[in-house]
C-alpha positions in Angstrom: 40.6 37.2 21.7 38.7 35.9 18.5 42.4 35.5 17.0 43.7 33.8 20.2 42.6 30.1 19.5 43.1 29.9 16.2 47.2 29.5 17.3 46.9 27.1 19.5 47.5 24.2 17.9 50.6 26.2 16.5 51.9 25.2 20.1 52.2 21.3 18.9 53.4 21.4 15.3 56.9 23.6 15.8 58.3 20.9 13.8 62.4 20.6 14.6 63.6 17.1 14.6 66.6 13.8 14.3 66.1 10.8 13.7 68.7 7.9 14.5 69.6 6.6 11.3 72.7 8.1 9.2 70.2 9.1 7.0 68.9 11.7 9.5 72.0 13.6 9.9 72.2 15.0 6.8 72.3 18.9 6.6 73.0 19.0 10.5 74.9 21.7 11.3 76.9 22.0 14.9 75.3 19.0 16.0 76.2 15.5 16.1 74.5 11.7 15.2 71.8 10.7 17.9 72.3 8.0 19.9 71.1 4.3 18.6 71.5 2.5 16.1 68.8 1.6 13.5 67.6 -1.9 12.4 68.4 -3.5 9.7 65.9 -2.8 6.3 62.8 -4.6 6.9 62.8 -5.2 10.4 59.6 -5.3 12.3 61.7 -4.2 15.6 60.9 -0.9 16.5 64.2 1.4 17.2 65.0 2.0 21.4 63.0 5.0 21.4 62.1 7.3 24.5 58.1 7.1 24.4 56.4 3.8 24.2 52.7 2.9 23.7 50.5 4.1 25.7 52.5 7.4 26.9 49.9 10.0 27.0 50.8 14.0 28.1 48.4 16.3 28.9 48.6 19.9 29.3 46.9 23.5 30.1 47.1 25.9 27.7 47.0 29.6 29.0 47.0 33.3 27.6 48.9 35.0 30.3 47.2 33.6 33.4 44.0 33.3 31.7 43.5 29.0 30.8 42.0 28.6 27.8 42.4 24.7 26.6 43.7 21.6 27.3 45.9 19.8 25.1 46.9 15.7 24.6 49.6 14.2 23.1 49.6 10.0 22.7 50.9 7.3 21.2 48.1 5.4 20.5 49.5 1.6 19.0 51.9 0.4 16.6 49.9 -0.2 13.7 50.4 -1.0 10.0 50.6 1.6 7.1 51.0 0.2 3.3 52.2 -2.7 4.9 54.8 -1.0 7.0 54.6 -0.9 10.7 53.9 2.1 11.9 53.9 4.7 15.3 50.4 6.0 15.4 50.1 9.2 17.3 47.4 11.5 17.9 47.0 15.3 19.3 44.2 16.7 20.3 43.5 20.2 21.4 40.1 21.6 23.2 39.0 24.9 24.7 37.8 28.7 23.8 36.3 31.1 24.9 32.2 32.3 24.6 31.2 32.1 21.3 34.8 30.5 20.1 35.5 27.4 20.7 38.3 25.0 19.3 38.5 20.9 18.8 41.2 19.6 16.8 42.5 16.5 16.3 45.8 15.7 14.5 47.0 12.0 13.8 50.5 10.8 12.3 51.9 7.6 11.6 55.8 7.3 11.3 57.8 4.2 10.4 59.2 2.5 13.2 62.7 2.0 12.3 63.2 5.3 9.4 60.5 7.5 11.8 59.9 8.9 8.1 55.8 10.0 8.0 54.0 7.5 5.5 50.3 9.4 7.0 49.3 12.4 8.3 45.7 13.8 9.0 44.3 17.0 10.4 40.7 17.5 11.7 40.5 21.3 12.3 37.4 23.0 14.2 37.7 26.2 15.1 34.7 28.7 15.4 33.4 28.8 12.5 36.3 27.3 10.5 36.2 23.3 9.6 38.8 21.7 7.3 39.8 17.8 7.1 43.1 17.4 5.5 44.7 13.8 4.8 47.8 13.0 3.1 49.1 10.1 2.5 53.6 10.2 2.1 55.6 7.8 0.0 59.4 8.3 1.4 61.0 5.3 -1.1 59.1 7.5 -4.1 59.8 10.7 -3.0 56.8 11.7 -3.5 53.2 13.0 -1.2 49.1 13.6 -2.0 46.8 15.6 -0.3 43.1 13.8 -0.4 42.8 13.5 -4.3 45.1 15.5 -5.7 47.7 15.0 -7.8 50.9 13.5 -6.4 53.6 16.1 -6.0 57.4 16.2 -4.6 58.1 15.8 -1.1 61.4 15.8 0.7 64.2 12.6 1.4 63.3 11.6 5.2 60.2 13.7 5.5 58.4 14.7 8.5 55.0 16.2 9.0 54.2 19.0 12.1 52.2 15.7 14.4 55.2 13.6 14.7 58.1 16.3 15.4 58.0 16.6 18.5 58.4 12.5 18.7 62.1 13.5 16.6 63.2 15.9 18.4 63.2 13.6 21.5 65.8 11.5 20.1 68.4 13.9 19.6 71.5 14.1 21.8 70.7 17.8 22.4 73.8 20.0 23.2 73.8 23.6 24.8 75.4 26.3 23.1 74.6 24.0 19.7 72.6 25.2 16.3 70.9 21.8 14.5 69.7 22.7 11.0 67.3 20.5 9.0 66.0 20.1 5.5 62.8 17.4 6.7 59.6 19.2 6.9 57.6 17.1 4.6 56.3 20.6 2.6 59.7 21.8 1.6 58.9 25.2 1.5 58.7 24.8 5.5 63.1 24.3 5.5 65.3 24.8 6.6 64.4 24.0 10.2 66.9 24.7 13.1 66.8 23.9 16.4 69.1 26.7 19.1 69.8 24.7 22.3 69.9 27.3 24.6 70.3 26.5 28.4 69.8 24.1 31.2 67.1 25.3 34.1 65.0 23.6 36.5 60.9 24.4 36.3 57.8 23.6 37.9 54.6 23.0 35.8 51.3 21.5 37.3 52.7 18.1 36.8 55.9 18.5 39.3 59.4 20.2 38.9 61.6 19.0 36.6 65.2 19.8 35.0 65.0 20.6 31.1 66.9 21.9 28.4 65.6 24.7 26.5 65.1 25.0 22.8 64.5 27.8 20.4 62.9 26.2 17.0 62.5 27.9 14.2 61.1 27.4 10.8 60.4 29.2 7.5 56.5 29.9 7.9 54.9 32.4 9.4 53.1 32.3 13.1 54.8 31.8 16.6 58.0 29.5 15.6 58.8 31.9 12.8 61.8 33.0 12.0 61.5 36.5 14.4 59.5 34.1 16.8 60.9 34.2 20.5 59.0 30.9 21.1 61.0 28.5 23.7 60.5 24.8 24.5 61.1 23.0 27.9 62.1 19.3 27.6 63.1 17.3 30.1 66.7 16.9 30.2 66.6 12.6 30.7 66.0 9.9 28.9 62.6 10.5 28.5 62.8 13.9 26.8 58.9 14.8 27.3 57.7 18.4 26.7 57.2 20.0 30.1 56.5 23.5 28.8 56.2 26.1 26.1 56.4 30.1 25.9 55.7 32.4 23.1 56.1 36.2 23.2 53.2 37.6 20.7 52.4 41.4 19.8 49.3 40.7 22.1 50.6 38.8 25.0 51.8 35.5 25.9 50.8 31.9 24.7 51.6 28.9 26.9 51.9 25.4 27.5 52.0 23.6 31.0 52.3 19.6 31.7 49.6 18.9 33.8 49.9 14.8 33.8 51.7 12.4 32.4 51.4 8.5 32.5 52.4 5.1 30.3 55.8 6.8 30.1 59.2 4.9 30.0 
């Protein structure tokens, strides 16, 4: 159990995601562009998106049938980034067990009309284990820092683990399809593909809902890996929330539950 919470916050960050703009279909494979259209370059108007301000999801994390966290995920404001206007997210994860005990917070901010990331921070407590990450993303460069490092390469459209599963709710998701992507703002991370596997109806603590299922996975290591059996539950409407995750470990299961869900659309 003292390697159990350590992956939670794995749960949040499987990273698959489209945009809307022609841009984001690049590198797609089987799939097809995602609805909308994107404002022109320089507009203040935010794309017609499926969350708003002030949608906030919250969820029970279990091992098995043994609850071990809550989770949050909200949008928090449209704010202002290098002068850019910005979604501001933020995730937050909190449980354990005796003498382990977990409290992370992670915060993105995406461009309202490219949804490329321009910031991304990570607040990490876990046991023992603190570490405060912040990069800042520069898309029209090309180009990322960690705290005070030195600037290195990043990827065209980039994407950090926060804000994908905000992406992956705009794409027009078809079953039986494979979408491949070359986004995750560490490119070492790509190619990312998303399998759309099925429709099926579910009940979580938050009601019963009908979903489609997704398989993501990604080149790192961990529970979205590429011998990962990890599935996603989103609903299958407009909205596109996250109703529920599995994961199949060596050591049992890992999984996600909506338990409430208000300020939606």
């Amino acid at each position: 159990m003292t390697r159990l919470l350590p992956l939670l916050p794995a749960l949040f960050g499987f990273g698959v995601l489209l945009a809307v703009s022609p841009a984001h279909t690049q590198g797609v494979t089987g799939g097809q562009p995602a609805v909308g259209q994107p404002v022109a370059e320089g507009s203040t108007v935010p794309l017609a998106m499926p969350f708003v301000v002030g949608e906030r999801l919250d969820y029970d994390v279990k091992f098995g049938s043994l609850k071990v966290g809550n989770g949050s995920m909200q949008v928090k404001e449209i704010t202002e980034v290098r002068g850019r206007p910005v979604w501001h997210t933020v995730f937050t994860i909190k449980g354990g067990i005796p003498l382990y005990r977990v409290n992370d917070v992670y915060e993105s901010w995406f461009d309202v009309t490219t949804l490329n990331s321009l910031r991304y921070h990570q607040d990490v407590d876990e046991g023992s284990y603190e570490r405060k990450r912040r990069y800042e993303i520069f898309p029209e460069r090309g180009m990322m820092r960690e705290g005070d490092r030195e600037e290195e390469p990043t990827v065209a459209n980039p994407l950090d683990e926060g804000s994908f599963l905000y992406f992956v709710r705009t794409l027009p998701l078809e079953v039986g399809k494979t979408y491949e992507f070359q986004r995750y703002f560490k490119a070492q991370g790509n190619p990312v593909r998303i399998r759309v596997l099925r429709r099926e109806t579910v009940s979580v603590p938050a009601g019963t809902f009908s979903t489609v299922v997704l398989q993501p996975t990604f080149q790192t290591k961990g529970i979205f890996s590429q011998n990962g059996k990890a599935e996603v539950w989103i609903t299958d409407d407009d909205r596109r929330m996250m109703v529920q995750m599995k994961s199949k470990l060596s050591f049992g299961s890992l999984n996600l539950y909506l338990s409430k869900s208000s300020g939606t659309k």
